[in-house]
Each structure stands twice: as C-alpha cells, then as structure tokens.
C-alpha positions as CSV (number, residue, x, y, z in Angstrom):
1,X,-18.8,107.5,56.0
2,X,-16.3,109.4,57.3
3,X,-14.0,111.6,55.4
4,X,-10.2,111.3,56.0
5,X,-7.4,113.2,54.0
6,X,-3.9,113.3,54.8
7,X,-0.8,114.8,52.7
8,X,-0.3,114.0,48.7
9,X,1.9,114.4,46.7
10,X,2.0,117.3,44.7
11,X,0.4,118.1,41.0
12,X,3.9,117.6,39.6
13,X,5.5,115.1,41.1
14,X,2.0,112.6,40.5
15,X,1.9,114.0,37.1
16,X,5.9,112.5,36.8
17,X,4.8,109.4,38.2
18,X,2.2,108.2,35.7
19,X,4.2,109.6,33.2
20,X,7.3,107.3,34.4
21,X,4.5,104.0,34.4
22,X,2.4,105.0,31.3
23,X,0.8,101.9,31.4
24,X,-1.3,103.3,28.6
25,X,-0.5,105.7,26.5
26,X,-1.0,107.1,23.0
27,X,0.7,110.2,20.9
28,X,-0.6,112.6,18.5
29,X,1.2,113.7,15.9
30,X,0.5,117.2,13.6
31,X,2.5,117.7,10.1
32,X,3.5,121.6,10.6
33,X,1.3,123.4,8.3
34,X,-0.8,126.9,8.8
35,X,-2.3,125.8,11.9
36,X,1.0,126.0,13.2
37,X,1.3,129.3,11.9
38,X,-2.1,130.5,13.0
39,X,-2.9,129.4,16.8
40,X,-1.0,128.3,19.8
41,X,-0.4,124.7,20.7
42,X,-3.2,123.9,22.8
43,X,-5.0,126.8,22.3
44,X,-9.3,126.4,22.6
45,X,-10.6,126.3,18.8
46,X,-7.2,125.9,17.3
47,X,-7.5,124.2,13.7
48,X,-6.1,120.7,13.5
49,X,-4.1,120.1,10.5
50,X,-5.4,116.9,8.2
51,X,-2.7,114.2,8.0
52,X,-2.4,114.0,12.1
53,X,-1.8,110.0,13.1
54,X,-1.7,108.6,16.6
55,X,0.9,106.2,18.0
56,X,0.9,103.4,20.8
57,X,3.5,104.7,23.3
58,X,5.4,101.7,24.9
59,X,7.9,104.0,27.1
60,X,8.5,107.5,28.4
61,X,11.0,108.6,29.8
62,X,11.6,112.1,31.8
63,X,15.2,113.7,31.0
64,X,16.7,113.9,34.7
65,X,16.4,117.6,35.8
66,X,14.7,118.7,33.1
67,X,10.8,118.8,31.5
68,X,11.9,117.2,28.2
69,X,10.4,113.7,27.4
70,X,11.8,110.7,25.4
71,X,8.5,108.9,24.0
72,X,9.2,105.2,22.3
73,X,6.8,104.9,19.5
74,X,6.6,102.2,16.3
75,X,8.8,103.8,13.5
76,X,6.1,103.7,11.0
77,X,4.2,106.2,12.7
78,X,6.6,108.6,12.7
79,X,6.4,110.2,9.1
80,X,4.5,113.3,10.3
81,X,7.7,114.6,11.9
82,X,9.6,116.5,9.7
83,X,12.7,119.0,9.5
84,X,11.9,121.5,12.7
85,X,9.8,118.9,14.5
86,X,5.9,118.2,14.6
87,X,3.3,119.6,17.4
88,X,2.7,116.9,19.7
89,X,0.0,115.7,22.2
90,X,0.8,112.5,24.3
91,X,-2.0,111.4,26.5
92,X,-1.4,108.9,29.7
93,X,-4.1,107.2,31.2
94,X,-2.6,106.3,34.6
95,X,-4.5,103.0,35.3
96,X,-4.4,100.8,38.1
97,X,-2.3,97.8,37.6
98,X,-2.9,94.2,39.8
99,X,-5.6,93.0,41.6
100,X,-9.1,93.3,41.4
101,X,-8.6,96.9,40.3
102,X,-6.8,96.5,37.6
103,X,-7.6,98.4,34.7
104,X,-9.0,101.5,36.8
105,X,-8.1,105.1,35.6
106,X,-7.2,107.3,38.2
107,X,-5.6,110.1,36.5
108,X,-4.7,111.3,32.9
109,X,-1.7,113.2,31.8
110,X,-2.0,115.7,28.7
111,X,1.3,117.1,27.5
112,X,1.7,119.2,24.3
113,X,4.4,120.3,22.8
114,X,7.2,119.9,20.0
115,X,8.3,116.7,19.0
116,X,11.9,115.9,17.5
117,X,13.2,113.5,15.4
118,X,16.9,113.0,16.5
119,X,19.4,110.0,14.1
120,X,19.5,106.3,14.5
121,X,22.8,107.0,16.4
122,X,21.3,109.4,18.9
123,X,18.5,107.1,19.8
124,X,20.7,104.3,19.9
125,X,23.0,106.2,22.5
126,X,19.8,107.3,24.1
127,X,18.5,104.1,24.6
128,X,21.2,102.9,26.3
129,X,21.1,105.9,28.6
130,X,17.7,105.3,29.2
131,X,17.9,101.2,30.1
132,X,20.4,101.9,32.9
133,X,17.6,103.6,34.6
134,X,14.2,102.0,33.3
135,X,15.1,98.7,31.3
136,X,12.0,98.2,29.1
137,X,12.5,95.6,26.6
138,X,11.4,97.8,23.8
139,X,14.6,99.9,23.8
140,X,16.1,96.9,22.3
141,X,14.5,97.7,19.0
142,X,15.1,101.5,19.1
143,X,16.7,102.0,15.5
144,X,15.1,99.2,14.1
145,X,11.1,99.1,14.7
146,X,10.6,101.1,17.4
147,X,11.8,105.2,17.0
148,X,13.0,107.4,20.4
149,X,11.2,111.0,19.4
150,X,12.3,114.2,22.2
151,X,8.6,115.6,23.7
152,X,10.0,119.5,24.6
153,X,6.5,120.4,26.8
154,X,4.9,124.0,26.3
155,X,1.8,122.6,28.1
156,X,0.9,119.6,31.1
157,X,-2.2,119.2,32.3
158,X,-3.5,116.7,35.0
159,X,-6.9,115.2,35.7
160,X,-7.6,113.2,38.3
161,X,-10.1,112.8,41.4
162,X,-8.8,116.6,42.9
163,X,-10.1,118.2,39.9
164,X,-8.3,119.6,36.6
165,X,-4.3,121.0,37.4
166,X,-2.2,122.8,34.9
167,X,1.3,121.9,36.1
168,X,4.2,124.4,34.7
169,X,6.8,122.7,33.0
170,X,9.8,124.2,35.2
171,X,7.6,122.4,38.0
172,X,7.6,118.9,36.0
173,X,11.2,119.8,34.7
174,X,12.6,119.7,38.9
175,X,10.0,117.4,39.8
176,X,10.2,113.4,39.4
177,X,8.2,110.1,39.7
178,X,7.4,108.5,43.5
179,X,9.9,106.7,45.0
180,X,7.6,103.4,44.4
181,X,6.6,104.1,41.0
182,X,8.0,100.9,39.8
183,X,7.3,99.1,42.1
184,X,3.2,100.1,43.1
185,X,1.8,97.5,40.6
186,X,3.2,94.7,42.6
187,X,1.9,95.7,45.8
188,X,-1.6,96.5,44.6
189,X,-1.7,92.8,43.1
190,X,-0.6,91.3,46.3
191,X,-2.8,93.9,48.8
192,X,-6.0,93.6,46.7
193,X,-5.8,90.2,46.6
194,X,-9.2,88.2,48.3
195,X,-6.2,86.3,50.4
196,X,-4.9,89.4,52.2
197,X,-6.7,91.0,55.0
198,X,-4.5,94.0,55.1
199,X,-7.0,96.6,53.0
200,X,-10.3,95.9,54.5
201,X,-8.4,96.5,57.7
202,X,-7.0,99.8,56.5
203,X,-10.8,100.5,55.6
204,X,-11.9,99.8,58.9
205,X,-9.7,103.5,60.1
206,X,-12.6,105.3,57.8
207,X,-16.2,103.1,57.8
208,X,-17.4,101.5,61.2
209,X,-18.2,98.1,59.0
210,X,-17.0,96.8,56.5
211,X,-19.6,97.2,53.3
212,X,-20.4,94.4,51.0
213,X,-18.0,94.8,48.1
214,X,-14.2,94.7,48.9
215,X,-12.7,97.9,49.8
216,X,-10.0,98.2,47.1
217,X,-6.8,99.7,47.1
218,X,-6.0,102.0,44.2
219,X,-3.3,103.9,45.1
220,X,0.6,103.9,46.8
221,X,2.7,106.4,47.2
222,X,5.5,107.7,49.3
223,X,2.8,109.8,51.5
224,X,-0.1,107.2,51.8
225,X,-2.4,104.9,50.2
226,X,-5.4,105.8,48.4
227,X,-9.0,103.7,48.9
228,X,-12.3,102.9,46.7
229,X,-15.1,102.2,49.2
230,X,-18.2,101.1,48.0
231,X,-21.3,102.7,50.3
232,X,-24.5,101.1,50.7
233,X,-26.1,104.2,48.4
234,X,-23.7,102.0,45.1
235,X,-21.9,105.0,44.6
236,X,-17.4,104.7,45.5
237,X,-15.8,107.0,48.1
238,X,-11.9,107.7,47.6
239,X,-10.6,107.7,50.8
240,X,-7.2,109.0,51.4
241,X,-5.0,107.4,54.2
242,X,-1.9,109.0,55.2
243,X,1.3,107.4,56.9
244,X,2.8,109.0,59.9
245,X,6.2,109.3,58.0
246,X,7.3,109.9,54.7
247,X,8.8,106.4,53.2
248,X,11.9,106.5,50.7
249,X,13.0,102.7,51.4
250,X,10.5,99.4,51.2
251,X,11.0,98.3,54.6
252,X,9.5,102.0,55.5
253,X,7.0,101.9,52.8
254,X,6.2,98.0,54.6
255,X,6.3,99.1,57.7
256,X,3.6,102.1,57.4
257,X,1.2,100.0,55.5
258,X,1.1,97.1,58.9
259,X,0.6,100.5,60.7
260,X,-2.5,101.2,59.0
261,X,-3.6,97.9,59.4
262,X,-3.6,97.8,63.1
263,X,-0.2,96.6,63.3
264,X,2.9,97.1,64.6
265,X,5.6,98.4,63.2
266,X,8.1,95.5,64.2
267,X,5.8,92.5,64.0
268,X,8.3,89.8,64.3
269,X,10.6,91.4,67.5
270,X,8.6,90.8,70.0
271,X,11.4,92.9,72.1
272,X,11.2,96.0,70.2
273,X,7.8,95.9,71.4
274,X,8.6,96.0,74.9
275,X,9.1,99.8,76.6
C-alpha cells in the first residue's frame, strides 16, 4: 500500500479545531494548596492536591485573538475554584462524529493552566457574546445550572497520529479552528455512508483494490481529507489525501472532494467542460 501525504494543517490550528468541536471533553479542577506553591503546573512528579473533582465540559470556546478559553461546566462542580483561581487541566478527545466511524479518536488536546471564576453577570454577558458565534444550547443555562469558568493556558499539548506536539500558547492564542470545523461531522455522516461511493473512490488514488472492510473517512479539513484503510495484514493505514487548493467556501471544499473521486470539478455544466 502506497503511502501518500500532502499538506496539514498545522499543530495549532488542529489543536483549535478540536478544541472548537470538543465533542468530548472533561476538566480537572485543583483547590490551590502547597502543591501550588511547590511545583509547576504540569510539571513530571508534581504532587496533586486531595479535593481535585472532574467536570463534563459541554462547550469551549477560544477568546478571538487570544489563547484564553471559556469552558461551560455544571455549577456544582465548580467549588474547587476559589479567590485567585484553581489550576486546571481540560482534556479533549477529538472523536470522529457520523458514519460508521463515529466514535473514533483521532487526537487529544491537554491544556493546563489557571482557571477563573468570573460573576453571574459576566457569564451572562459572556454567553451572549459567545452564542452569536457558536450557539450551543447550554449557554441558555449559564447563571443558572451550568457555570462559564476563563481557562488562561500555561501549557497545550497535542496527540495525535504525527506523534506528541507541544503547541505554545502565543501560537494557539493567533491560531483558530478549520474553516469546516462545524460543519465536518455532517460530511463524514453523509461520505461514510454504505450509500455513497465517493470514499472508496478516493481510496482507489492510494491501494490498487479496494480491501474487504470499507475505507473510512476520518478526517476533513481545509487542506485535505484524511483515510483509515484496512490492509489485508488487519492492521489500519491513515492515508492522507491532499486537495489541489486550499478551500475556505463549501462549494470549494465540494468541489475538491468530486476531484478526488475521479470527478470533475463542474459535474453538472457540461460546457465548462469543454476547452
């Protein structure tokens, strides 16, 4: 099997984009007390203090043009934070969402850092701020059951299939999330499904047959798509497929993937075909 890689996106800007979907999600909280004192956030062998809870994350949300996160989290898991903030860990699993790969993890985010606990009226005004951008229906309980804490980064870390990448929080801070970040979920549940022949044609560009499981599709982003082939050995290949141009619109993003497919870019005008 054949090994094809084309461009990606960098460490940062992937790192923004599963932090922007955070389909799943979970944050640590640590009262301050001497560990604080004693070691580095982060730091190998630092001393966990007792009284640390974890929350479900339902939302986070990047500060435009800056590193700082807002995390949504129940408000009865918030008592750890107290005057001067709490140290922090929030953990993304970036998983695969639609289709027959839903559920898969591809990458996890690890950010550390200080968490703050800002007034009702701040996180009311917040939220507000927030929906106009990313309209989660959990920001309509923010003051009531769910609480909006500030995530100030000291460290970001991301695991995925290229290895381990610490990622410097000026680079997260002017980074953001793919252009299709929102929007990826609903093209891997249509692609991947049995119905559409458009990814085993894709995986036809990098394995002369096709094998006996379904090549999935796993990835989308502004740069290419990202496949899981199954070899005859068992074991699963990522393959990475680049487009020939960078997509920032859907009828781009559309017209690359019928490109990989073995299609045209203007399927329906015959003329445009014509030289």
């Amino acid at each position: 099997m054949s090994r094809l890689v084309g461009p990606v996106p960098d460490p940062a800007e992937r790192a923004s984009s599963a932090l922007r979907r955070s389909p799943r999600a979970t944050l640590s909280l640590e009262p301050a007390g001497p560990a604080d004192r004693t070691a580095a956030p982060g730091a190998a062998g630092a001393a966990r203090p007792t009284g640390a809870t974890t929350a479900a994350v339902s939302l986070v949300h990047q500060v435009p043009d800056a590193g700082d996160l807002w995390v949504a989290v129940p408000a009865a898991e918030t008592a750890a934070i107290r005057y001067g903030g709490a140290h922090g860990r929030l953990e993304v699993l970036d998983v695969v969402v639609g289709g027959a790969a839903d559920g898969r993890c591809r990458r996890v985010v690890v950010v550390e850092g200080r968490v703050e606990l800002p007034g009702v009226r701040t996180q009311r005004h917040t939220a507000a701020e927030i929906a106009r951008d990313l309209p989660e229906p959990c920001l309509l309980d923010v003051g009531a059951s769910v609480t909006l804490v500030r995530l100030r980064p000291d460290r970001v870390v991301l695991t995925d299939h290229d290895g381990v990448t610490e990622i410097e929080t000026e680079d997260l801070a002017t980074s953001g999330p793919d252009p299709f970040a929102d929007l990826e979920g609903h093209w891997l549940d249509h692609l991947n499904d049995p119905r559409c022949h458009v990814v085993p044609r894709m995986a036809l560009r990098v394995c002369r047959c096709l094998p006996a499981e379904r090549p999935l599709l796993v990835g989308i982003d502004r740069a290419g798509v990202d496949l899981e082939i199954t070899g005859r050995d068992g074991r699963i290949h990522r393959q990475r497929l680049p487009f020939a141009d960078d997509c920032t619109a859907v009828s781009e993003l559309g017209a690359q993937i019928r490109l990989l497919a073995g299609g045209s870019r203007y399927p329906l005008d015959r003329a445009a075909l014509r030289p």
